[in-house]
C-alpha positions in Angstrom: 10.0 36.6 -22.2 9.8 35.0 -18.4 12.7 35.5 -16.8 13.0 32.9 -14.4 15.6 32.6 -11.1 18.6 30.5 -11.7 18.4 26.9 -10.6 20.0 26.1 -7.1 21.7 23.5 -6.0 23.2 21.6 -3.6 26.2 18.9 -3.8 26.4 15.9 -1.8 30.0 14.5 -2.5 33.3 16.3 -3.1 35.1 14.1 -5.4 33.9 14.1 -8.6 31.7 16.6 -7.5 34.4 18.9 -7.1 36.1 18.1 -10.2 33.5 17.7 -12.6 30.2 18.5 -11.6 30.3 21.9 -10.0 32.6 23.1 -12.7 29.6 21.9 -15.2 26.5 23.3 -13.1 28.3 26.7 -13.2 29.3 27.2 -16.6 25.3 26.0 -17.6 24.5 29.0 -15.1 23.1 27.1 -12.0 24.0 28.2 -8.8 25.6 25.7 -6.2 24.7 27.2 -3.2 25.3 24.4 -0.8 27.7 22.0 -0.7 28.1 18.5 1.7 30.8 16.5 2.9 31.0 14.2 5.6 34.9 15.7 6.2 34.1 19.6 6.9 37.5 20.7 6.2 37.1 19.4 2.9 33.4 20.8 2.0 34.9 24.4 3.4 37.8 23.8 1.2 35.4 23.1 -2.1 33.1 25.7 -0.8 36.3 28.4 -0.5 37.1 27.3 -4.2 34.0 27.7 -5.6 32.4 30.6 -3.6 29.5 28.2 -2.0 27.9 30.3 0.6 26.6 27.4 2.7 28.9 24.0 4.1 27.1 21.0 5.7 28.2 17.6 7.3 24.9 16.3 7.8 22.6 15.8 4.3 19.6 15.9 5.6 20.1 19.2 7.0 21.6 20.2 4.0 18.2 19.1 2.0 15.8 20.9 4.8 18.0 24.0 5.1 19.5 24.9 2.2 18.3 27.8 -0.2 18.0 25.3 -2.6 15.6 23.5 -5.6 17.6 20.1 -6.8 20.6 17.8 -5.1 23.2 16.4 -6.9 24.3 13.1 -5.0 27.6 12.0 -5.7 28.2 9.8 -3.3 29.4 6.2 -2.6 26.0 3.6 -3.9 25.6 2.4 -0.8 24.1 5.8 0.3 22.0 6.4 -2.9 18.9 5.2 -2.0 18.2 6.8 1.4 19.7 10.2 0.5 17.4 10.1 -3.0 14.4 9.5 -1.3 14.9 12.2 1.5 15.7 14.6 -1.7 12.4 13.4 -3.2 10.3 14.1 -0.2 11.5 17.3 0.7 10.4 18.3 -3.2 13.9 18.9 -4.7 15.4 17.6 -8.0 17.7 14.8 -8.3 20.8 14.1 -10.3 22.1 10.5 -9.1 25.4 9.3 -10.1 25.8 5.7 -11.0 25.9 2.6 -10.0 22.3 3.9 -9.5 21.4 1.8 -6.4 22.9 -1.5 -4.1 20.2 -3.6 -5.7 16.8 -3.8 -7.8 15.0 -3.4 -4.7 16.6 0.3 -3.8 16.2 1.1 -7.6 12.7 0.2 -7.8 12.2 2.6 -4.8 13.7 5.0 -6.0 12.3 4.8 -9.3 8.4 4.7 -7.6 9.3 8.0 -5.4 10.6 9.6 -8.3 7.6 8.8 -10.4 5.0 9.5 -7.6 6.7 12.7 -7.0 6.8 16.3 -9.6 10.3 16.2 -9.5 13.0 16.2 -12.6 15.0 13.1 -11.5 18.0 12.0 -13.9 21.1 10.1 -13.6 24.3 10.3 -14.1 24.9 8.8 -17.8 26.1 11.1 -18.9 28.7 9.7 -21.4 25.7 8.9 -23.6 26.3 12.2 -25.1 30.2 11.8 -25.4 30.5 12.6 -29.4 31.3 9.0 -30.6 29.0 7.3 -28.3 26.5 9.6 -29.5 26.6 9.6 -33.2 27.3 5.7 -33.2 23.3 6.3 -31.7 22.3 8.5 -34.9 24.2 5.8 -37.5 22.6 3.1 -36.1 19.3 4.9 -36.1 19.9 5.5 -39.2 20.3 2.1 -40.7 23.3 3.3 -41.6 25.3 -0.7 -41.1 21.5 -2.2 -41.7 20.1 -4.4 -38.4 22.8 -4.5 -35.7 23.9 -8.3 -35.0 26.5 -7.8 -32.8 28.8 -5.6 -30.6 32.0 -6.5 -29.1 33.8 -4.3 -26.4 37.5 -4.7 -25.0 38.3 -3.1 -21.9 41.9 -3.7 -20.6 43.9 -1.3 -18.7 46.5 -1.7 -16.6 50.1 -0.8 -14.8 53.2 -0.9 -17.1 55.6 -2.3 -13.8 54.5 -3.4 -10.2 52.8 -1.6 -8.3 52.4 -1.3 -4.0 49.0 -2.7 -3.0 46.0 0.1 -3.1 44.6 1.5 -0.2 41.2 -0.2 1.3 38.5 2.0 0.6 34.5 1.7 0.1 35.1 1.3 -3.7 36.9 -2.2 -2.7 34.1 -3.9 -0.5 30.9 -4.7 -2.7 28.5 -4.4 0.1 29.1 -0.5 -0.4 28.5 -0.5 -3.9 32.5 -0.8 -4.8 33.8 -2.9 -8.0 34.5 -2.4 -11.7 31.5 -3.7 -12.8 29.3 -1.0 -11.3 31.8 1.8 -11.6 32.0 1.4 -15.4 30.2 -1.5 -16.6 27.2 0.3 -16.0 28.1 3.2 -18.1 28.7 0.6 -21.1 25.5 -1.2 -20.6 23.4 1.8 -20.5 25.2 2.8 -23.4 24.3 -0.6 -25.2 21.0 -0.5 -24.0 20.8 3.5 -25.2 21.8 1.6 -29.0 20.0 -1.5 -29.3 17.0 -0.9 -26.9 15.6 -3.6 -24.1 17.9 -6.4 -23.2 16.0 -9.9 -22.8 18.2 -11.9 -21.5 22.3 -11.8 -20.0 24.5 -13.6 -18.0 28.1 -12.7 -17.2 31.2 -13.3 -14.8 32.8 -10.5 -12.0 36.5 -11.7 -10.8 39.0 -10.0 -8.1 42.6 -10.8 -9.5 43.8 -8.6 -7.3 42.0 -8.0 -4.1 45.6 -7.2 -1.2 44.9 -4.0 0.2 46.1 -2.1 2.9 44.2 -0.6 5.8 45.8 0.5 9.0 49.3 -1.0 7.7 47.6 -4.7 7.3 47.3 -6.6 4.2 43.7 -7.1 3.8 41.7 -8.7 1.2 39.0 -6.7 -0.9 35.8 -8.2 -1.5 34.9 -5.8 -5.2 35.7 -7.0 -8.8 38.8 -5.2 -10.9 37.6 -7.6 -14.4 33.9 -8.8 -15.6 32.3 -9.8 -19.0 28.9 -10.7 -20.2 26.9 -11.0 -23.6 23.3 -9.3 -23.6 20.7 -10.9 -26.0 18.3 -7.3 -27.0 14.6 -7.4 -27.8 15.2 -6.8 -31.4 17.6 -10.4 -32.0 20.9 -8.0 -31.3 23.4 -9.8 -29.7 26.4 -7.7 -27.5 29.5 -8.5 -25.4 32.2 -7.1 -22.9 35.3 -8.7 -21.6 36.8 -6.1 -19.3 40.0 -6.1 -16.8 41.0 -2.7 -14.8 44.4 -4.6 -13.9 45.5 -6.1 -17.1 49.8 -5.4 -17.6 49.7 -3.1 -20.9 46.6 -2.7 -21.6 46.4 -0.3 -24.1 42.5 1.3 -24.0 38.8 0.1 -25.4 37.8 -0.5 -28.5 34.2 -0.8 -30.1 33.3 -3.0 -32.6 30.0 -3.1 -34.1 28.6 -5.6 -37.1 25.3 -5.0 -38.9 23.9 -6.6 -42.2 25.5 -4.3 -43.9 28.7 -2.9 -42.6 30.6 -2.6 -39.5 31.1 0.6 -37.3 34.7 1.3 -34.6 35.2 3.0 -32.4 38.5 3.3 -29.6 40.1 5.2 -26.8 43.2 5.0 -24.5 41.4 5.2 -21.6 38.7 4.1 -19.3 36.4 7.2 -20.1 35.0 8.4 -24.3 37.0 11.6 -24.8 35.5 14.8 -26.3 37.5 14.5 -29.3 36.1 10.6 -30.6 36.4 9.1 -33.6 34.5 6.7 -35.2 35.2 4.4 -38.4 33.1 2.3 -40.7 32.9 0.1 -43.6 29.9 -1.0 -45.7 29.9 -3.1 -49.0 28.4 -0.2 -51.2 31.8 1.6 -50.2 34.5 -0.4 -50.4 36.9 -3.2 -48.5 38.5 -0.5 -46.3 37.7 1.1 -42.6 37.3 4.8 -43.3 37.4 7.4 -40.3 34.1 9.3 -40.6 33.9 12.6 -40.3 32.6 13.9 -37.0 29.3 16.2 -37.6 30.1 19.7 -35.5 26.6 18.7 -33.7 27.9 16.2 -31.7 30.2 19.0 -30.4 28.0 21.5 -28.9 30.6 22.4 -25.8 34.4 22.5 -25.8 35.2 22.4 -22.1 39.1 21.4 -22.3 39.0 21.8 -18.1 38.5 17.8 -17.6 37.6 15.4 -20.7 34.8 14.2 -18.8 32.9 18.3 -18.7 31.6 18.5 -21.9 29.3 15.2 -22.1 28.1 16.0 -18.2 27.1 19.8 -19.2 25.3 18.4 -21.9 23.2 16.3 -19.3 23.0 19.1 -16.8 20.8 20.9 -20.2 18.8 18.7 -20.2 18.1 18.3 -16.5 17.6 21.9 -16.5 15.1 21.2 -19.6 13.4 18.5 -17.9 12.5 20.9 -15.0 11.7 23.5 -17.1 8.6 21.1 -19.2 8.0 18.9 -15.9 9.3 15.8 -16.8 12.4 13.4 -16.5 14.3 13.4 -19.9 16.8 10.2 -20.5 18.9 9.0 -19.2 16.6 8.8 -16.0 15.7 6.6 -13.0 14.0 3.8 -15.4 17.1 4.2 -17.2 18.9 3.5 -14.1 16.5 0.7 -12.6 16.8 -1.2 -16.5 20.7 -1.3 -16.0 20.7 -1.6 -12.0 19.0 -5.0 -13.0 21.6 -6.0 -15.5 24.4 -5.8 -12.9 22.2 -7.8 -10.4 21.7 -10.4 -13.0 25.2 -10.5 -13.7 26.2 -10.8 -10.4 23.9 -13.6 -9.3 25.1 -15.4 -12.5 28.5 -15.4 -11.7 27.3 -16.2 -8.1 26.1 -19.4 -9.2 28.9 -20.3 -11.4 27.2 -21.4 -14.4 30.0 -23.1 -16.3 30.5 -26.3 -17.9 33.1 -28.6 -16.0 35.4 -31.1 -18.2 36.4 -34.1 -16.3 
């Protein structure tokens, strides 16, 4: 048996990076020897936390300098494509986090340098292996509801009383790679697309209901969607839809609903991300008139990580981004993954752009 040095990496962002990635890189035994934020105090604060040996303010130094073999860029999108293909050039491995890119263009960059490169390049998908999410993908392989016609999602989520306007930040001004379309629409169409295959054609609507901010004690106006919907037509005559809204009063959580030739399948949650303990239902006509919740096959559970609800399904990813680098290859969800949904959220941006609805007079 080889034994082989641990992976090492280095994190670019300490937000989520902080709270959910370098938590999952060392528990899968990588070490996270370097760690980046444009605020020092708060890299040395991560880097105290987490025993990182080196802090940087300036990525690029970070990617020359650092005793390390992959980045992990966790970032605002606006920043994905340059700091990807710096990481690409200087050799290392790549985990992105989504929205993959600003724009096809930046994708399909991305995407080449990858695939020109002999680096392991993934992105950050990772709630394709969230337990529900993941064996809705082995049912439906399975014929288990015959062809899939349709999927409907409903997203709504909101305050239960008024709330003080939110702080302006990049996440509110599109040209940075803010709205809710990218933020979590894309995890929902890769996640359609990772059922039903390649999408042929889609259209859709992005809205602001409420863009006041705040920034330097003035009212300002955001530019970023909080709501969206669109319907997805796949290559194999499935047909899919989302209406979702981040600022609905009540909302009360998602919900899943699937219809095949033969059945239907559910699933639900009370909150914007799958949680590690998902259910699913179904109904078919051999079975009976009734929804039944199926039972969850312990395989879909391969790490209870009660830390943050998000750890398990992004240590499953970090195995197989270690995996990919250990055969020399890109397992899914990678950057064609993330070029095939960057240009879904283009095409439903420019569709909404153009206001393609039919006017009564």
């Amino acid at each position: 048996m080889i034994n082989r040095k641990p992976l090492r990496i280095g994190i670019i962002g300490v937000g989520f990076g902080s709270k959910v990635q370098i938590p999952a890189f060392l528990s899968e035994g990588v070490v996270v020897s370097a760690v980046c934020a444009e605020h020092k105090d708060r890299a040395e604060k991560v880097a105290k936390e987490f025993e990182i040996p080196q802090v940087y303010t300036d990525y690029k130094k970070m990617i020359i300098d650092a005793d390390i073999d992959a980045v992990s860029i966790v970032t605002p999108p606006f920043l994905h494509h340059e700091m990807t293909i710096e990481a690409i050039k200087a050799g290392k491995h790549v985990i992105c986090e989504k929205p993959f890119a600003l724009n096809i263009q930046e994708a399909t960059e991305m995407l080449n340098a990858a695939t020109n490169s002999n680096i392991t390049a993934m992105i950050a998908h990772e709630f394709r292996f969230a337990p529900a999410r993941a064996y809705i993908k082995e049912l439906i392989q399975q014929n288990y509801i015959g062809a899939i016609r349709d999927i409907h999602i409903a997203l709504f989520l909101g305050p239960t009383m008024p709330i003080a306007f939110k702080a302006m930040t990049w996440g509110s001004e599109s040209t940075k790679g803010g709205g809710f379309l990218g933020a979590l629409g894309s995890h929902y169409l890769d996640c359609l697309r990772d059922w039903c295959g390649e999408m042929e054609a889609i259209n859709g609507q992005v809205v602001s209901h409420d863009p006041s901010r705040i920034l330097n004690n003035e009212k300002v106006i955001a530019d970023s969607d909080d709501a969206f919907s669109f319907k997805v037509k796949f290559s194999n005559g499935a047909l899919a839809s989302m209406n979702a809204n981040s600022v609905a009063p009540y909302g009360d959580g998602v919900r899943i609903d699937i219809y095949g030739t033969e059945g239907a399948l559910r699933t639900t949650q009370t909150g914007f991300n799958p949680t590690p303990d998902g259910k699913v239902w179904a109904a078919r006509y051999s079975d009976g008139p009734e929804m039944k919740e199926l039972s969850m096959p312990e395989r879909h559970f391969p790490i209870i990580d009660n830390r943050d609800q998000r750890l398990p399904a992004f240590r499953i990813l970090v195995k197989r981004f270690l995996q990919g680098i250990e055969e020399g290859t890109s397992l899914y969800p990678n950057f064609y993954d993330g070029l095939k949904c960057q240009q879904a959220l283009d095409a439903i941006r420019l569709f909404s752009s153009e206001e393609h609805w039919k006017k009564f007079s």
